[in-house]
LOFI-639804 format. One record per residue (C-alpha): x, y, z. Coordinates in steps of 0.02 Angstrom, whole numbers, padded with zeros to 5 digits. Layout:
<atoms>
> X	Y	Z
...
</atoms>
This chain:
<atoms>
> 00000	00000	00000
> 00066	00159	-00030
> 00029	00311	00059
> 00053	00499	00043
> 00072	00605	00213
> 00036	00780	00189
> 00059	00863	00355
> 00034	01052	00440
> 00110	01081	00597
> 00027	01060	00776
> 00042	01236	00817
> 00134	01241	00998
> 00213	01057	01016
> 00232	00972	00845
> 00329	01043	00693
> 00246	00946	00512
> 00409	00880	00482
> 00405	00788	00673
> 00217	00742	00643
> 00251	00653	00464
> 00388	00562	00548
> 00291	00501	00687
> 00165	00434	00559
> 00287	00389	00450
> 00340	00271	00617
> 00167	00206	00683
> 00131	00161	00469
> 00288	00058	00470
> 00278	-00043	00642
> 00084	-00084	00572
> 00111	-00131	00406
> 00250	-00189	00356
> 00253	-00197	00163
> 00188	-00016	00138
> 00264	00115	00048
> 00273	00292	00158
> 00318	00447	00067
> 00337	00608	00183
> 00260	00787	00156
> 00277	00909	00275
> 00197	01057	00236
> 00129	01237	00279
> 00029	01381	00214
> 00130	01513	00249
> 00133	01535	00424
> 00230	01448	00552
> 00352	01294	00501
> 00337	01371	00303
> 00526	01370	00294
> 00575	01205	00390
> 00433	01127	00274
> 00533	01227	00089
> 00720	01193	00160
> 00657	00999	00187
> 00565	01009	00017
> 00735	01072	-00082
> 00881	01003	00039
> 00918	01185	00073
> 00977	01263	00253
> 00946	01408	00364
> 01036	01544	00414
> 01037	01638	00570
> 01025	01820	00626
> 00992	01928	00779
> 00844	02022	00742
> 00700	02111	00863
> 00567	01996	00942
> 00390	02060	00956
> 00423	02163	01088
> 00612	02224	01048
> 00691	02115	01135
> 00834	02009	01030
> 00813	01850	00978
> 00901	01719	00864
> 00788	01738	00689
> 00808	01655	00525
> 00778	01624	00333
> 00801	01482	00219
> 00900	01454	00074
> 00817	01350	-00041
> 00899	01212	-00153
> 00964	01304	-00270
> 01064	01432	-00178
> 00968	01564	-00258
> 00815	01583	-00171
> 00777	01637	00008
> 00625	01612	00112
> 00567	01707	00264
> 00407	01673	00383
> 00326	01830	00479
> 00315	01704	00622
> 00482	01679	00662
> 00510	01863	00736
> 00331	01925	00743
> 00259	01751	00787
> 00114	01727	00915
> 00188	01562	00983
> 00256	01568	01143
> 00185	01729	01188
> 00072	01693	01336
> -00112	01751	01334
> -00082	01898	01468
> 00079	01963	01370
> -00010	01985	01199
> -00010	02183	01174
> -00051	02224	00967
> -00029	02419	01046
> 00145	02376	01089
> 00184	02244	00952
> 00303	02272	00826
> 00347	02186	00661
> 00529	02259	00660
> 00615	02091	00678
> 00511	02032	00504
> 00592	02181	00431
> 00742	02126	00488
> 00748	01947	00398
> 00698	02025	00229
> 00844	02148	00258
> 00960	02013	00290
> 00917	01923	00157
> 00929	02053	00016
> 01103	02122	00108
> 01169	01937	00092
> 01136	01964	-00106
> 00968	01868	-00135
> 00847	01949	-00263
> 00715	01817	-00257
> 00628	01807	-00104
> 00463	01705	-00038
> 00387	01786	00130
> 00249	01691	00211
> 00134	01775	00321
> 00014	01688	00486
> 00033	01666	00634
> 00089	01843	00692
> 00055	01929	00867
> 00091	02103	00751
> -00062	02235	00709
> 00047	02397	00668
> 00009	02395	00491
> 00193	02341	00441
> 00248	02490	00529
> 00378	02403	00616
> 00444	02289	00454
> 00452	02469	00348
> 00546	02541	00476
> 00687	02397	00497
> 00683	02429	00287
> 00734	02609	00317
> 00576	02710	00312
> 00548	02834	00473
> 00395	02888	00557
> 00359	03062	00606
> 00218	03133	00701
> 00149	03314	00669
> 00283	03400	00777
> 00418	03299	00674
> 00455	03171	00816
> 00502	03001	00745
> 00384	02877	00810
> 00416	02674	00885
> 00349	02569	00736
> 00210	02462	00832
> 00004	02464	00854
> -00013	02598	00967
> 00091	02738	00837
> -00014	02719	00685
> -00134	02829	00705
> 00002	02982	00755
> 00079	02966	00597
> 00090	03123	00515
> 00228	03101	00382
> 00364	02998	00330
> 00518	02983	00247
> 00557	02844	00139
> 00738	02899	00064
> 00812	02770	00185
> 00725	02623	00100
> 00857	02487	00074
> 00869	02513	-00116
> 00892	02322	-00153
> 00717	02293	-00144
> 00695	02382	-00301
> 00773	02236	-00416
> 00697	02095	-00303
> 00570	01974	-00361
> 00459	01936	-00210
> 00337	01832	-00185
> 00209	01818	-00046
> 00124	01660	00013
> -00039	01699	00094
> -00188	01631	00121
> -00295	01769	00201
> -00378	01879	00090
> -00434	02036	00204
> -00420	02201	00179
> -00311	02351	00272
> -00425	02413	00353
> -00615	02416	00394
> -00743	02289	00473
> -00666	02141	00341
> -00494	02237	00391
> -00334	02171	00505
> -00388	02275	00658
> -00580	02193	00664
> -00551	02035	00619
> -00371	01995	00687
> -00328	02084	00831
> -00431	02015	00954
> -00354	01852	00921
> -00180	01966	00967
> -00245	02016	01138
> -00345	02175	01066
> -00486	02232	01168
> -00663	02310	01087
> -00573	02496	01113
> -00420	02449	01049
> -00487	02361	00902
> -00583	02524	00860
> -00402	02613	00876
> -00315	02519	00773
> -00422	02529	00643
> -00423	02709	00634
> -00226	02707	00639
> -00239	02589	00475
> -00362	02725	00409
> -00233	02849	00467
> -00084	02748	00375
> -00175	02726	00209
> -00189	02896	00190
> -00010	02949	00234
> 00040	02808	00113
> -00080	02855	-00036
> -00046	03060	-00010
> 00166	03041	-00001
> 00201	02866	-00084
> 00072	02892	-00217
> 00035	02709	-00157
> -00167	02670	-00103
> -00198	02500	-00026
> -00354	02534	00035
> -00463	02371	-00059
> -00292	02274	-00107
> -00364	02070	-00062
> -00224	02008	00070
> -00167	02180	00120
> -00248	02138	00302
> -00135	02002	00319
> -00027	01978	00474
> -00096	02121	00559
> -00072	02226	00402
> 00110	02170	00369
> 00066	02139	00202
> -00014	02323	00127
> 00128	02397	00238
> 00256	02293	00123
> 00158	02313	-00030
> 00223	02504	-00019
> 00394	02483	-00040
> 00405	02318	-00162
> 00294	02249	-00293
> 00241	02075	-00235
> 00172	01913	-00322
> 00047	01856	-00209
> 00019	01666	-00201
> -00086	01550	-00105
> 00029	01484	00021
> 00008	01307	00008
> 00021	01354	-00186
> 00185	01400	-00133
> 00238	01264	-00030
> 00154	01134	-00167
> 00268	01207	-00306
> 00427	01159	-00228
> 00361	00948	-00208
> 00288	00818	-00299
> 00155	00794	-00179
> 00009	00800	-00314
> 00104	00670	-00421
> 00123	00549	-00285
> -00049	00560	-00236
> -00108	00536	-00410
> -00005	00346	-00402
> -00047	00339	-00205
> -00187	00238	-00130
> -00223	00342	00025
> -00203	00504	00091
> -00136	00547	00271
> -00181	00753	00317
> -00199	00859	00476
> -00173	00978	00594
> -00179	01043	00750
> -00349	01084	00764
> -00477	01054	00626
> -00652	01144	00646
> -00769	01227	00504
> -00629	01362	00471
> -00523	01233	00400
> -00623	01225	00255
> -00592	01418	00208
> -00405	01379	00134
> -00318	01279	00270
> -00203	01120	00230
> -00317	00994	00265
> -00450	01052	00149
> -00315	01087	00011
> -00236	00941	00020
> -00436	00865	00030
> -00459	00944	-00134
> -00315	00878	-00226
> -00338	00695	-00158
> -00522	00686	-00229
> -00480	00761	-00392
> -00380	00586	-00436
> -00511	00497	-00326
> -00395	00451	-00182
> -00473	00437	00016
> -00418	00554	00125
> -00395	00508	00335
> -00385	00678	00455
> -00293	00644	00591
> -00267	00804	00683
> -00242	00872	00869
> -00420	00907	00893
> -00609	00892	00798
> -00755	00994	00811
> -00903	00926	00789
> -00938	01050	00629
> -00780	00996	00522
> -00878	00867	00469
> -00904	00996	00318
> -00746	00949	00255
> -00822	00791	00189
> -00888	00909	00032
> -00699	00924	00015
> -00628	00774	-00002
> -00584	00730	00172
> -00644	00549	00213
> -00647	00517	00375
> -00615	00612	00531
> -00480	00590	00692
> -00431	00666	00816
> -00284	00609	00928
> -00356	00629	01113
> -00437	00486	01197
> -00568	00516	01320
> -00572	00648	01414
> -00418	00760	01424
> -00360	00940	01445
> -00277	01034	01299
> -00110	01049	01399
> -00102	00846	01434
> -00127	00836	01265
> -00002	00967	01193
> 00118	00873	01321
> 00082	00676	01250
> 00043	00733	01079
> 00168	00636	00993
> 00141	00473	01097
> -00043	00505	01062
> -00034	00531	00882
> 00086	00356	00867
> -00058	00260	00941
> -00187	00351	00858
> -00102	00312	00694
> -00060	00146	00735
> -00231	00074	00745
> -00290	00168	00612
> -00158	00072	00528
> -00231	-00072	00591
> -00405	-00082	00508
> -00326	-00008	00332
> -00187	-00174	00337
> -00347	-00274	00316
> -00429	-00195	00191
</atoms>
């Protein structure tokens, strides 16, 4: 039997490339004449450039660059297969993970350290460049990420302002003579999924922020600082990305970027998919393996799951979810190719015993799922 593994992260505990090894393992110890072929993958958020550096045999580099809330960290990019191309993920510096509940502050939050990475990149002499955007604790617009780029901030008595949430609205002009100039003969491409606008009620600030910590007053401000932004951007940089699709992303990340560069914007499993021959091998496969950490109804608006759903029953191939958890609505995703349904937890059990087992859990869970298919 041969099977393809197509794998997103579990967010917090798991990394894809961990989770297709672990079925990879439970697969192997079942059945011991099938055929296993490994996927991990991403849609542009966190574990997009482990899952392209496996993909192409590339590496990473490493680089100090400003965390969330300035502090320094250890950040990185890959470098692709062919030497040539360099991939960056806003949730490396600007990344939610690890931030604890009472510590997210999208006022205080900063996308600098994103800014950062693409800098690196284009000073170490890459021109082609794939940035993948999710999983960000970040609503300044792309303040922060313009700023690390060279742009500067002034308010209306010429002070220069600290690139996060809060600062937006003050912006009164800016200077953009400092822009690193490389990015002017870069191709770039982004990988995103999320299709919102700047601003507005379909905007980064309504839709995003609370997820970042934002509360109902602060939403409402940081809205009108993305109003505030847009209009600076459109009356000095001739730019307007008022109704650009995906400029909401990451907390506005992307529309702040869009100003200073000229991006290809790609689905980011697209992306990810381009570099592998995952839709070959599950063309000659005879199941599918997906999942996640948590698969619910929103999974079918673009996540991995339903992607890799979609793929799987356009060559007629079953598809088996086994992810972290399952609601009770993603049984929706059976009008997109997904099979049948698992999660990993048995009986009843917190989400922290089951973050802290979740690879001994998804073994076994595996593992007798093997079971019935080495009958079939």
């Amino acid at each position: 039997m041969k099977i393809a593994v197509a794998m997103d992260s579990y967010k917090g505990c798991m990394s894809a490339i961990k989770c297709c090894d672990i079925i990879n393992n439970a697969l192997t110890d079942a059945m011991k004449e099938c055929l296993v072929y490994k996927y991990p993958m991403a849609d542009g958020g966190e574990g997009t450039v482990d899952c392209l550096v496996f993909a192409t045999k590339g590496r990473k580099e490493y680089v100090t660059v400003k965390g969330v809330f300035g502090n320094e960290m250890t950040g990185y990019f890959g470098i692709l297969g062919d030497n040539e191309t360099c991939v960056i993920e806003s949730a490396c510096a600007s990344g939610i993970q690890g931030i604890s509940k009472n510590q997210l502050n999208p006022m205080r939050a900063s996308s600098y350290g994103t800014g950062q990475l693409i800098r690196a990149a284009l000073e170490g002499g890459y021109r082609k460049i794939i940035v993948g955007f999710g999983g960000t604790a970040t609503s300044d617009g792309g303040m922060g990420a313009l700023a690390a780029l060279g742009m500067v901030f002034y308010d209306k008595d010429m002070n220069v302002l600290n690139p996060c949430g809060a600062a937006m609205v003050n912006v009164d002009s800016i200077d953009s003579r400092g822009v690193i100039k490389e990015l002017e003969n870069a191709y770039i491409e982004f990988a995103c999924d999320v299709e919102n606008v700047y601003y507005g009620k379909e905007g980064a600030a309504y839709v995003f922020s609370p997820q970042k910590g934002a509360t109902p007053s602060q939403v409402v401000e940081l809205d009108a600082g993305l109003v505030n932004l847009t209009r600076v951007f459109k009356e000095q940089l001739d730019k307007d990305i008022s109704d650009f699709p995906s400029s909401g992303a990451a907390g506005g990340l992307v529309g702040g970027l869009m100003t200073v560069c000229k991006p290809v914007i790609k689905s980011g499993f697209d992306v990810v998919l381009n570099y592998t021959d995952l839709e070959d091998t599950i063309k000659n496969c005879d199941i599918v393996i997906t999942g996640e950490g948590r698969t619910d109804a929103q999974t079918r608006y673009g996540k991995l799951p339903m992607r890799v759903g979609i793929l799987s029953k356009k060559y007629s191939k079953p598809v088996i979810c086994i992810s972290g958890a399952v609601t009770k609505d993603a049984e929706v995703l059976k009008n997109y190719g997904i099979t049948s349904l698992f999660s990993i937890n048995r009986g009843p059990i917190t989400l922290e015993e089951s973050m802290s087992d979740s690879e001994n859990l998804l073994y076994l869970q595996t593992f007798n799922i093997a079971g019935l298919l080495s009958i079939l």
